[in-house]
KETOR-511174 format. One record per residue: residue in one letter; x, y, z of N, C-alpha, C in turn. Coordinates in steps of 0.05 Angstrom, whole numbers, plus 5000, padded with zeros to 4 digits. Layout:
! residues N
AXYZXYZXYZ...
END
This chain:
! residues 58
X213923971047212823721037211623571060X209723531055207923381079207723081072X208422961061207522621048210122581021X210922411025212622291011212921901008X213121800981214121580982214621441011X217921571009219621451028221021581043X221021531066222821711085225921571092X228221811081230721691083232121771108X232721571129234521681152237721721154X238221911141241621911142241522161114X243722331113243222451085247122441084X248122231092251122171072250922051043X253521971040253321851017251121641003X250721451024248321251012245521331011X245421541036241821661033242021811010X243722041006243622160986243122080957X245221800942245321760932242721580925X240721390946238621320950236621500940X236421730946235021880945234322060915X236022080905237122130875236321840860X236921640862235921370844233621350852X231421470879228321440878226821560860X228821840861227322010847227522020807X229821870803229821790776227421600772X226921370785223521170784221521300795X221221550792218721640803218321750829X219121560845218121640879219521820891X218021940918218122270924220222160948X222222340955222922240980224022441008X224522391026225122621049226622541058X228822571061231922631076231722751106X232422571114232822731151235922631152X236722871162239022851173240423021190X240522841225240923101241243423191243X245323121231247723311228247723651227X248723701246248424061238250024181222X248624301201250224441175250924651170X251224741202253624951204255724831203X256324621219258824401224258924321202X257324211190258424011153259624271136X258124461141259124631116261124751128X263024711147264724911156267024831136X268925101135271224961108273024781120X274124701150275124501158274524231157X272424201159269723961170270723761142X271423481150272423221128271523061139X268223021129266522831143267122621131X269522431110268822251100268922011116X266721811103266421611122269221371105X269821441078272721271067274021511051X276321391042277421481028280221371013X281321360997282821240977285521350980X287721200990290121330995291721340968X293421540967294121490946295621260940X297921180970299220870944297720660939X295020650951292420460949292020490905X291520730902290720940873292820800857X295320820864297320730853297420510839
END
């Protein structure tokens, strides 16, 4: 893809999710994200940036 809308810097939760609601209104968009996805996809790797404890759930 050579030309897009909008260019998104980050592909976590909010670019992603950004990126997915552009593309529901129409606009094209491109995701950069230099994270290496050997490392994200490794089965150890718990990139979360939050998370919900359980006596929080409780």
């Amino acid at each position: 893809m050579d030309h897009a809308d909008v260019l998104i810097l980050g592909g976590g939760l909010v670019g992603a999710t950004l990126a997915l609601a552009l593309d529901r209104h129409g606009l094209t968009t491109i995701v950069v994200d230099p994270a290496d996805p050997a490392v994200t996809l490794a089965a150890g790797f718990d990139g979360r940036a939050s998370a919900i404890a359980s006596a929080s759930h409780r």
